[in-house]
Backbone as CSV, one residue per row, in Angstrom:
resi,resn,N_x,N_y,N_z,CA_x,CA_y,CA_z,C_x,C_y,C_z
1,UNK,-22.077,15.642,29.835,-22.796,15.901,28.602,-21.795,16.188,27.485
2,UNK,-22.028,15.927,25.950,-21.024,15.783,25.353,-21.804,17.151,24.466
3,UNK,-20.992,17.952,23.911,-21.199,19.113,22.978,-21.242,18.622,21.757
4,UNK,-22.164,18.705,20.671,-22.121,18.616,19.272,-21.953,19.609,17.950
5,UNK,-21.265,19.749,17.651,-20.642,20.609,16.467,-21.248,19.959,15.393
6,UNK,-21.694,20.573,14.845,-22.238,20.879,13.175,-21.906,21.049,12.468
7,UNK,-21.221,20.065,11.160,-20.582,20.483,9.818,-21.931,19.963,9.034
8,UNK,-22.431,20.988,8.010,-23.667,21.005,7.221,-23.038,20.309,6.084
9,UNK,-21.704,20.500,5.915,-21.405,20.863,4.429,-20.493,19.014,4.315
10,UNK,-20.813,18.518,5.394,-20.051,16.806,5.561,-21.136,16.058,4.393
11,UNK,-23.167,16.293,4.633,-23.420,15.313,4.476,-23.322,15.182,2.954
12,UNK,-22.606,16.086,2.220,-22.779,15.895,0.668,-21.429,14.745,0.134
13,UNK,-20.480,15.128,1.581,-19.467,14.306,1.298,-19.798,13.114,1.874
14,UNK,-20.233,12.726,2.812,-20.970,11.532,3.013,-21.690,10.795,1.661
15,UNK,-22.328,11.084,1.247,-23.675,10.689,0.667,-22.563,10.590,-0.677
16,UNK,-21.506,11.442,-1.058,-20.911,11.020,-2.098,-19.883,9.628,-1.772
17,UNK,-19.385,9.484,-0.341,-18.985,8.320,-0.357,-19.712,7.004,0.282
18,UNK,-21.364,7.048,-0.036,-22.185,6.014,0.499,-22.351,5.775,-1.145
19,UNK,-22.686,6.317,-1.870,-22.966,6.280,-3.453,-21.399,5.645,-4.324
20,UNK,-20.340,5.677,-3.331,-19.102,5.310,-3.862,-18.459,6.196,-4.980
21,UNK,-18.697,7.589,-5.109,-18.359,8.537,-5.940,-16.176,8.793,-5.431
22,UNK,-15.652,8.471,-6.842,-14.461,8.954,-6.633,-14.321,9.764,-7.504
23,UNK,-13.654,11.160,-6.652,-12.983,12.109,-7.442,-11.963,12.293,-8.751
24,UNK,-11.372,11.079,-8.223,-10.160,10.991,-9.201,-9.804,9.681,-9.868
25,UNK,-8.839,9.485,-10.402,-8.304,8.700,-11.475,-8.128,7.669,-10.394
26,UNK,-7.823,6.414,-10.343,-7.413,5.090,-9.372,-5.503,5.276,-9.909
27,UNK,-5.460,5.070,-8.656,-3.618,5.380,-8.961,-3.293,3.657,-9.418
28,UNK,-3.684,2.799,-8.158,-4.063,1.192,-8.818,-3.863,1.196,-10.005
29,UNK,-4.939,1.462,-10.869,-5.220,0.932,-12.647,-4.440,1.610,-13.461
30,UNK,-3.505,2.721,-13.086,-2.814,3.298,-14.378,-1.443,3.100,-13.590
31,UNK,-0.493,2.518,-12.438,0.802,2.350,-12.239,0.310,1.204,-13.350
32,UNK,0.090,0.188,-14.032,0.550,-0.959,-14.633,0.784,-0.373,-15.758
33,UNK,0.780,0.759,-16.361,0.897,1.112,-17.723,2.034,1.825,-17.821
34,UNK,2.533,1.990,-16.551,4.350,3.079,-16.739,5.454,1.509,-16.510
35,UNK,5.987,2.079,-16.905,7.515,0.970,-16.648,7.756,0.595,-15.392
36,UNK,8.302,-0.317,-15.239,8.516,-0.601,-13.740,9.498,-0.111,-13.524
37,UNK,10.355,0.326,-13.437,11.131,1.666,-12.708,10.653,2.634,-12.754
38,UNK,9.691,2.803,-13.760,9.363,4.534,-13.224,8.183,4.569,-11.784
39,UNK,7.735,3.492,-12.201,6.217,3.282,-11.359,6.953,2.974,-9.774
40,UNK,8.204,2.262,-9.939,8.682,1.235,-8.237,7.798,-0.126,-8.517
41,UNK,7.394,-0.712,-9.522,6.432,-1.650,-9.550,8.260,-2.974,-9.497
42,UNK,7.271,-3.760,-8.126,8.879,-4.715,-8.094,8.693,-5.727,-8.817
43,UNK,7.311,-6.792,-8.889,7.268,-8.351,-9.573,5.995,-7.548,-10.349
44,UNK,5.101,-8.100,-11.326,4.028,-8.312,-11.954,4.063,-9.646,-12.253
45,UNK,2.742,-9.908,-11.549,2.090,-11.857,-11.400,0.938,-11.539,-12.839
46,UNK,0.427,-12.482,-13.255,-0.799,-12.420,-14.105,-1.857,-12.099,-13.361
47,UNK,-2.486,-11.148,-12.321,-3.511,-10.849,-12.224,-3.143,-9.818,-10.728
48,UNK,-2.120,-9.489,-10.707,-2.008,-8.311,-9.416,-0.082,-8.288,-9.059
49,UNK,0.367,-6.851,-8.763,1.190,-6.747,-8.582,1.756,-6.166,-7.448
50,UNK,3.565,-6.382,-7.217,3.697,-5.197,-5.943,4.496,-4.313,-6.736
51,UNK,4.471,-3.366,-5.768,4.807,-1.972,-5.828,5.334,-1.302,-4.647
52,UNK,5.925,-0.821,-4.954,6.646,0.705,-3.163,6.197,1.342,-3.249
53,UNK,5.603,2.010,-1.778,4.981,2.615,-1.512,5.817,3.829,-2.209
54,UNK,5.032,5.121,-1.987,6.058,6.697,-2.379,6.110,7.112,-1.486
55,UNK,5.278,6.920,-0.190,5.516,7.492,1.324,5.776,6.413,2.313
56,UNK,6.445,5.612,2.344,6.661,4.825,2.883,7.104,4.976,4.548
57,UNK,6.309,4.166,5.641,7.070,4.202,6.683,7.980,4.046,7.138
58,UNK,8.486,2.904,6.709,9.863,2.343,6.724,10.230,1.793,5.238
59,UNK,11.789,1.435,6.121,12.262,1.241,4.169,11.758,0.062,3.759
60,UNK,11.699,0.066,2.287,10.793,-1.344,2.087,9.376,-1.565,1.836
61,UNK,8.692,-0.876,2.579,7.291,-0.863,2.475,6.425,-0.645,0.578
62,UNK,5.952,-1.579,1.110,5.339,-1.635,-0.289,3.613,-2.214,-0.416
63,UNK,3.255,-2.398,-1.629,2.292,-2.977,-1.315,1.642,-3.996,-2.089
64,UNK,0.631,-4.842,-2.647,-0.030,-5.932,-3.492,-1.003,-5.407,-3.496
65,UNK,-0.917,-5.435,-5.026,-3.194,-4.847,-5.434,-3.172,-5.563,-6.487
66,UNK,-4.243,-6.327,-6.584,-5.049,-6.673,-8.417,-4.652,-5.524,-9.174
67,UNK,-4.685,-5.822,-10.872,-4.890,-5.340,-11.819,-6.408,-4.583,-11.772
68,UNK,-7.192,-5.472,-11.799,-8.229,-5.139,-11.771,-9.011,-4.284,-10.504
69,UNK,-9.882,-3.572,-10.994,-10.289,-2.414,-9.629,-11.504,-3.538,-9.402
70,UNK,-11.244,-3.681,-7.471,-12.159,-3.779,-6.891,-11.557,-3.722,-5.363
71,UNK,-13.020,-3.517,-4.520,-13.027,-2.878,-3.620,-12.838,-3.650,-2.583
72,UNK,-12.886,-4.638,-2.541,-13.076,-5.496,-1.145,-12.413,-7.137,-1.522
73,UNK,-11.764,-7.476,-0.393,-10.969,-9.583,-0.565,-12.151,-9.937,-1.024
74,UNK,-13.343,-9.863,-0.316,-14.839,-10.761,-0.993,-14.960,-10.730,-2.460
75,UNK,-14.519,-9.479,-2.954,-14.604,-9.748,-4.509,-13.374,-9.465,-5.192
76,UNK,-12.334,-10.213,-4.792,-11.508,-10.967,-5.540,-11.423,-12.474,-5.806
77,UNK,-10.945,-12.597,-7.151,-11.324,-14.059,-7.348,-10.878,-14.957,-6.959
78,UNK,-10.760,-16.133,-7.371,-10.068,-17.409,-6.687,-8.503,-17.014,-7.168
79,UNK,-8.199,-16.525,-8.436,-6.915,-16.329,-9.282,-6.369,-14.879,-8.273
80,UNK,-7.009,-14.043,-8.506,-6.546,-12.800,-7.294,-5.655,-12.858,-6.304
81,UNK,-6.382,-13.738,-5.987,-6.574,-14.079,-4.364,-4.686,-15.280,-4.368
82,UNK,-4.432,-16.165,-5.291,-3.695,-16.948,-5.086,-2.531,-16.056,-5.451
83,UNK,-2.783,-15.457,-6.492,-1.273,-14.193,-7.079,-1.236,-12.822,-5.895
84,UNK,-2.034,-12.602,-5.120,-1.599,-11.770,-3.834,-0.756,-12.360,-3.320
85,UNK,-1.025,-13.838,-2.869,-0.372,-14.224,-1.408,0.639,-15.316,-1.819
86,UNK,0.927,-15.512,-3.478,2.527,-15.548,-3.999,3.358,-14.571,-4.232
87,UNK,2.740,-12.966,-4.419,3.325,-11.960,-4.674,3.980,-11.599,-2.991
88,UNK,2.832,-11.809,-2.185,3.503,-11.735,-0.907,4.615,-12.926,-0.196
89,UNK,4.894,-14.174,-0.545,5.548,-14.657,-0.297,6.839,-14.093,-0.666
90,UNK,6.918,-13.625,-2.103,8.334,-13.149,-2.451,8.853,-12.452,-2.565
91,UNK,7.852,-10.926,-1.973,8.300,-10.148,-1.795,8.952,-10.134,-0.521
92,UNK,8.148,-10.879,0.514,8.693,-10.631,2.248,10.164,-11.771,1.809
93,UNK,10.382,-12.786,0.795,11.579,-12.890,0.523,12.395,-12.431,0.298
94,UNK,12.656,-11.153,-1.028,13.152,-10.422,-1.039,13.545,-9.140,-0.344
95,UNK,12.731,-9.070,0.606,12.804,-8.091,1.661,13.716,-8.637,2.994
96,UNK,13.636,-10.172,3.457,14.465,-10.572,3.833,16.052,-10.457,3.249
97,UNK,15.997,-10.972,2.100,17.562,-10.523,1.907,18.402,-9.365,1.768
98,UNK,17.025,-8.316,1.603,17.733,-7.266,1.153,17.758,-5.858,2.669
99,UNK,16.793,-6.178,3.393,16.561,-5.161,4.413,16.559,-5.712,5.680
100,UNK,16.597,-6.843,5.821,16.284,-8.073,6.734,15.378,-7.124,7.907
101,UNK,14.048,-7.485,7.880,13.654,-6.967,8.906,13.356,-7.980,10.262
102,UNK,12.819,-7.699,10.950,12.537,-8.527,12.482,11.250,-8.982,12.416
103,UNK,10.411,-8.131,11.453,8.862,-8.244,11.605,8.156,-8.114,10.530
104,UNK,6.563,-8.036,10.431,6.251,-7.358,9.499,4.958,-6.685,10.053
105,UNK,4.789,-5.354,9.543,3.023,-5.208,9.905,2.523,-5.338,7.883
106,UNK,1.195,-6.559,8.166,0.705,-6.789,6.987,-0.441,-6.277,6.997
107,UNK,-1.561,-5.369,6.317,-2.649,-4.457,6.608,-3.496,-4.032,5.436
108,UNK,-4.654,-4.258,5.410,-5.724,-3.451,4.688,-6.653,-2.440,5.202
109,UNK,-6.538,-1.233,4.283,-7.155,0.033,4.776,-8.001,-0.096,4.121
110,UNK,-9.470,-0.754,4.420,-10.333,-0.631,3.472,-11.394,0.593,3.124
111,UNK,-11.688,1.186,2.421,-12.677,2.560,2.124,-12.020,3.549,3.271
112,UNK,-12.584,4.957,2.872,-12.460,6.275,3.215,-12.218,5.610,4.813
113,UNK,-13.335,5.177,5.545,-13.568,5.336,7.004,-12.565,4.514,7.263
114,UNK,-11.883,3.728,6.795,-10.922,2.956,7.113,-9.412,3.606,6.871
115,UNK,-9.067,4.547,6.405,-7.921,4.986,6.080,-7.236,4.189,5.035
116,UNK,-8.227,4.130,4.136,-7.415,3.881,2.275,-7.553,5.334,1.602
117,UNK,-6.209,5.000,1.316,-6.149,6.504,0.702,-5.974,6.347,-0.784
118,UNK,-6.052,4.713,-1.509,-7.270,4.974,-2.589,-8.167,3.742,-2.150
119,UNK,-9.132,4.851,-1.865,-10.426,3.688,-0.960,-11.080,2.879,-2.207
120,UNK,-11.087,2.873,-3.133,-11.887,1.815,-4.089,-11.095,0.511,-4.808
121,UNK,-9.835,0.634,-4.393,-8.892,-0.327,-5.298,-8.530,-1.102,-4.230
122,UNK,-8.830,-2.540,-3.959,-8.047,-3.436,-2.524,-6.270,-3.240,-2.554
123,UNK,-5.900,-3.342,-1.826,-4.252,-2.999,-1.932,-4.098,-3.598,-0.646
124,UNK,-3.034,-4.273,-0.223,-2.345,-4.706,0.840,-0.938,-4.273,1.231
125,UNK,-0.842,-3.539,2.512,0.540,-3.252,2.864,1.307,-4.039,3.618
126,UNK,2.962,-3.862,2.978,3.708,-5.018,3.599,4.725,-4.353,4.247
127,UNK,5.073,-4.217,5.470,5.526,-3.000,5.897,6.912,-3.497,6.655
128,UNK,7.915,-3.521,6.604,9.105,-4.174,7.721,9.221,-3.574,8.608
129,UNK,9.387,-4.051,9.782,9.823,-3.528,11.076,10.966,-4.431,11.553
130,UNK,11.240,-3.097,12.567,12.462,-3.966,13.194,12.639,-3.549,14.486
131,UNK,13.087,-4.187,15.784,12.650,-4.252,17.318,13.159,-2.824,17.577
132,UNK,12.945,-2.033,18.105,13.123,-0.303,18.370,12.838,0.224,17.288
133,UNK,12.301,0.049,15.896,12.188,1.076,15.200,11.028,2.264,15.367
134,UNK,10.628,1.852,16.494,9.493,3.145,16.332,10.134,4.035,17.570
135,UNK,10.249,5.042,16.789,11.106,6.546,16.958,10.272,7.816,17.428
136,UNK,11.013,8.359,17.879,10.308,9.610,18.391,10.025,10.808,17.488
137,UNK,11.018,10.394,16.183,10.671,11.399,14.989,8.772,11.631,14.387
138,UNK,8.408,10.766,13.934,6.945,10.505,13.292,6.163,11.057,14.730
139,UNK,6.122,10.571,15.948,5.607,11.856,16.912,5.772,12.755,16.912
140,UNK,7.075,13.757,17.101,6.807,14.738,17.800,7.672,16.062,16.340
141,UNK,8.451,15.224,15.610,8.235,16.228,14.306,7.799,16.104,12.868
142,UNK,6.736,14.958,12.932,5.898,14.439,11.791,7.253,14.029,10.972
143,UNK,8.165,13.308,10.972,8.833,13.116,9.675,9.722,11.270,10.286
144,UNK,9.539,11.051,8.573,10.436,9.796,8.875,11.800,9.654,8.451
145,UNK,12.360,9.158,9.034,13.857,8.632,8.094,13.776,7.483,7.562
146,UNK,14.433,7.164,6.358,14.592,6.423,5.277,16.204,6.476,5.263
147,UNK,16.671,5.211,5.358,17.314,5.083,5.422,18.799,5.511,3.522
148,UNK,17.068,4.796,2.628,18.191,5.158,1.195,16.943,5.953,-0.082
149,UNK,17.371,6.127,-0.591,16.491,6.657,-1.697,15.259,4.893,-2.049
150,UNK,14.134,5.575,-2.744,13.140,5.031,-3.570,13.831,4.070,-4.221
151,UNK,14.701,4.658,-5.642,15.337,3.856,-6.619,16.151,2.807,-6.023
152,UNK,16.788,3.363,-5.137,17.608,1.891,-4.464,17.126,1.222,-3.678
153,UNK,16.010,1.478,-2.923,15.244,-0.336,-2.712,14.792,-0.496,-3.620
154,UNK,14.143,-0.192,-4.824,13.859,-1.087,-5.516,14.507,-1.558,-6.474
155,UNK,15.928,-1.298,-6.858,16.943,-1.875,-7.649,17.342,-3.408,-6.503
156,UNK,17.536,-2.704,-5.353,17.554,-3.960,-4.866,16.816,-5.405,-4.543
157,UNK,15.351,-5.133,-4.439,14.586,-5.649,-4.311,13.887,-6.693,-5.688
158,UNK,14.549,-5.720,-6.619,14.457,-5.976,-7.897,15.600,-7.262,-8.503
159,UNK,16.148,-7.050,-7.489,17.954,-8.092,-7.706,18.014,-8.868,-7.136
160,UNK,16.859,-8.887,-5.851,16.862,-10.117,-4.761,15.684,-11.421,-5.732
161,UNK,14.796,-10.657,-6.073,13.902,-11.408,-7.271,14.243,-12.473,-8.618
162,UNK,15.294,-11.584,-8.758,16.280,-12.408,-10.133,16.804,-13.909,-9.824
């Protein structure tokens, strides 16, 4: 028999994310308005850009979102849709020359239940791996290593582009 615990105070947060209520500002729609060094923003296409992550798993990791806020691939447009997956061609180019990885994990966290942690803006992660990199650090003392600072992958990444 399985025991059930009772949080009363979930279904308001529920019901605020069935109604699609966000708390806050879309981080998405206002990185295009800072500089691209301040933001880590690496290319801007005419209708969606990449960017580095700020918590990144590994080095490199970054990601592709529209300009425009929306929530799901189904409603991105035909134009969206073609400047994602040129933005992703050249970035996993530039990531080749500059970090050379072995792999990639490519991923959408879509909404809250999915682990987007901004659930209303589509975003795609482009993540490098490489054969042993998964470490015993992120288990057993929550932390990752990075190999270099923020600013210098993306100066580099920024130089592999040129």
């Amino acid at each position: 028999m399985m025991d059930v615990l009772w949080a009363g105070w979930r279904s308001a947060y529920m019901s605020e994310v069935q109604e699609g209520v966000e708390a806050e500002a879309c981080l998405f729609c206002e990185l295009p308005a800072a500089a691209d060094d301040d933001a880590y923003i690496i290319e801007r296409g005419e209708s969606a850009y990449s960017v580095l992550n700020l918590y990144p798993y590994t080095s490199g990791h970054l990601m592709i979102t529209p300009y425009r806020h929306v929530g799901a691939p189904g409603d991105l447009t035909a134009e969206e849709q073609g400047d994602i997956w040129r933005l992703l061609s050249r970035a996993q180019a530039a990531l080749e020359t500059v970090v050379g990885p072995h792999g990639y994990n490519l991923g959408v966290n879509q909404g809250r239940a999915g682990g987007a942690g901004v659930p209303g803006h589509f975003h795609m992660h482009v993540v490098p791996r490489w054969s042993g990199d998964a470490n015993f650090m992120t288990a057993t003392a929550n932390a990752r290593i990075l190999p270099e600072p923020l600013e210098d992958t993306w100066a580099r990444l920024r130089g592999a582009l040129d």
